[in-house]
C-alpha positions as a printed NumPy array, in Angstrom:
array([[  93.364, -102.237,  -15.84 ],
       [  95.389, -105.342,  -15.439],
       [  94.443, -106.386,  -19.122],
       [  96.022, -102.557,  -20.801],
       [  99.388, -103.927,  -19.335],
       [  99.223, -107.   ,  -20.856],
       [  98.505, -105.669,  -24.482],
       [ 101.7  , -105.277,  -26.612],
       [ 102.522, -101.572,  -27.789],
       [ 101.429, -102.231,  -31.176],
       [  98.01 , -103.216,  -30.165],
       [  97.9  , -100.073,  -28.098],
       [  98.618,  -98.068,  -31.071],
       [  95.562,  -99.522,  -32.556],
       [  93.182,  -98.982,  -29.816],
       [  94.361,  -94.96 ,  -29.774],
       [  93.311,  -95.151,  -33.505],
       [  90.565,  -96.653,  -33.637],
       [  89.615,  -94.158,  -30.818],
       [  90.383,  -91.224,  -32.774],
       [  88.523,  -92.061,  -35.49 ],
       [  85.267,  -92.865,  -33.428],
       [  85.209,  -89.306,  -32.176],
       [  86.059,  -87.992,  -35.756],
       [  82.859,  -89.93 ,  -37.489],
       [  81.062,  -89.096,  -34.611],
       [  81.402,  -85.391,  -34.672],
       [  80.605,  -86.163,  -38.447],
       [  77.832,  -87.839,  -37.6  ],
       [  76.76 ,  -84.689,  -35.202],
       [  77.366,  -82.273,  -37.912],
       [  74.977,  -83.778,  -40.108],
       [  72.663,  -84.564,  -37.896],
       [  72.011,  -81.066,  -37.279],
       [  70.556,  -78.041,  -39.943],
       [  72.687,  -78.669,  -43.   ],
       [  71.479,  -74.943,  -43.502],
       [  72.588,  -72.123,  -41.342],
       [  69.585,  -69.773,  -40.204],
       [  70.528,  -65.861,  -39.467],
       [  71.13 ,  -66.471,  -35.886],
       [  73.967,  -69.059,  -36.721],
       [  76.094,  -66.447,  -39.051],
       [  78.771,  -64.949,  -36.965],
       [  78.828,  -61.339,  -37.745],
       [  75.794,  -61.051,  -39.547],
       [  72.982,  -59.21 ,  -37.551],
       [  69.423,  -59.095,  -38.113],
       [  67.945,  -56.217,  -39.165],
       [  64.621,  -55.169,  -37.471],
       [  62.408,  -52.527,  -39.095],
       [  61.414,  -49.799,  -36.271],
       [  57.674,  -49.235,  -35.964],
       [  57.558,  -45.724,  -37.798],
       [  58.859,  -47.507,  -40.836],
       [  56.407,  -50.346,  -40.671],
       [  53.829,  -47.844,  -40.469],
       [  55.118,  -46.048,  -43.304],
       [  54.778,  -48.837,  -45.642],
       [  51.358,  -49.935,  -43.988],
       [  49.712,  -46.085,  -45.242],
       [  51.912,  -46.468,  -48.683],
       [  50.299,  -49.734,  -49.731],
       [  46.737,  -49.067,  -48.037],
       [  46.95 ,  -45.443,  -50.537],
       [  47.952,  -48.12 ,  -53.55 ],
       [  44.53 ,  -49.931,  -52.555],
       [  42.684,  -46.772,  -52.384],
       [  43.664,  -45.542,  -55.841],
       [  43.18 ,  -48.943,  -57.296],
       [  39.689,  -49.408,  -55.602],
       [  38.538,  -45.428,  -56.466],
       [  39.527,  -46.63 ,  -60.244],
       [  37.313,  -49.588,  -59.918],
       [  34.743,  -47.368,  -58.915],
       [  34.947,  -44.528,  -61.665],
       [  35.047,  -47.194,  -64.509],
       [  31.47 ,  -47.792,  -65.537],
       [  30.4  ,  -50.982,  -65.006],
       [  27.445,  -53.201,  -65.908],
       [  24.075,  -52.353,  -64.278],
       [  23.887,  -55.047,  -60.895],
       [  21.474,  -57.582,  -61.166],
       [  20.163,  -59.556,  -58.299],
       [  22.722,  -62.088,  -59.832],
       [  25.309,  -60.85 ,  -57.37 ],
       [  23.017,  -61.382,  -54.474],
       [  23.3  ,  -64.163,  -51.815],
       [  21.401,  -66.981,  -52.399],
       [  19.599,  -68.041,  -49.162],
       [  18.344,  -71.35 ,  -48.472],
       [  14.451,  -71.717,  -47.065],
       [  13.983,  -74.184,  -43.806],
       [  12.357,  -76.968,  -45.177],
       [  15.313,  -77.358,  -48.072],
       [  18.079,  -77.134,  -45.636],
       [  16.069,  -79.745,  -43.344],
       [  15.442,  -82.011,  -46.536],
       [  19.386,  -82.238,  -46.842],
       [  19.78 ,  -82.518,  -43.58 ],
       [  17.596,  -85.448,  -43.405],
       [  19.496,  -86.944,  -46.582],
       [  22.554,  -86.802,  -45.259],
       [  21.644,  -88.157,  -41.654],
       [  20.109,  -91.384,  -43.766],
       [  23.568,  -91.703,  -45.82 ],
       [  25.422,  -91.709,  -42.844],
       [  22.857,  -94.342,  -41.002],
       [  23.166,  -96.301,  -43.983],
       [  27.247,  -96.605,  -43.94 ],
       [  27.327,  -97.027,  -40.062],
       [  24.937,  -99.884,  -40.662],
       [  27.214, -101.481,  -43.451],
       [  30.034, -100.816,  -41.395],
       [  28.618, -103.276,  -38.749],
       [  27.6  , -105.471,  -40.775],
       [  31.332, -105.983,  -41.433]])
């Protein structure tokens, strides 16, 4: 305290502005720091608008009716006889077990290089 009273006024002056414009850039600094972009919730005066659960359903039977007429055209449209082509391929035992084994001597063989290391 001793050393304020012992500072001449024009060196006073200078702290007080210097401390003003520490707490202007830091505010700054705080402003940028946080969401350059403001959400919904930050607007003043702007309020969100929530859709009530009869109007959700609403547009939920709309667009499932759009998929029904789309899907009963797909339907009515003839269409190649199906082959077994659009079957699912299924893999016997002894295949799947012959990858497996590949695989399990691929990894073997990079965990052993790996040591080697």
């Amino acid at each position: 305290m001793k050393e304020v009273l012992n500072l001449s006024i024009a060196k006073l002056k200078r702290i007080v502005e210097l401390k003003t414009q520490i707490e202007r850039l830091q505010s700054q600094l705080a402003s940028y720091a946080s969401d350059s972009t403001p959400t919904a919730a930050k607007i003043p005066g702007k309020k969100r608008h929530t859709m009530s659960a009869a109007g959700r359903r609403k547009i939920s039977l709309a667009a499932k009716a759009r998929w029904a007429k789309v899907h009963a055209a797909k339907s009515k449209t003839p269409t190649a006889v199906k082959t077994s082509g659009n079957k699912k391929r299924t893999m016997s035992a002894a295949a799947r077990q012959k990858i497996s084994l590949a695989a399990k001597a691929r990894w073997a063989k990079f965990h052993a290089a790996k040591k080697s290391k």
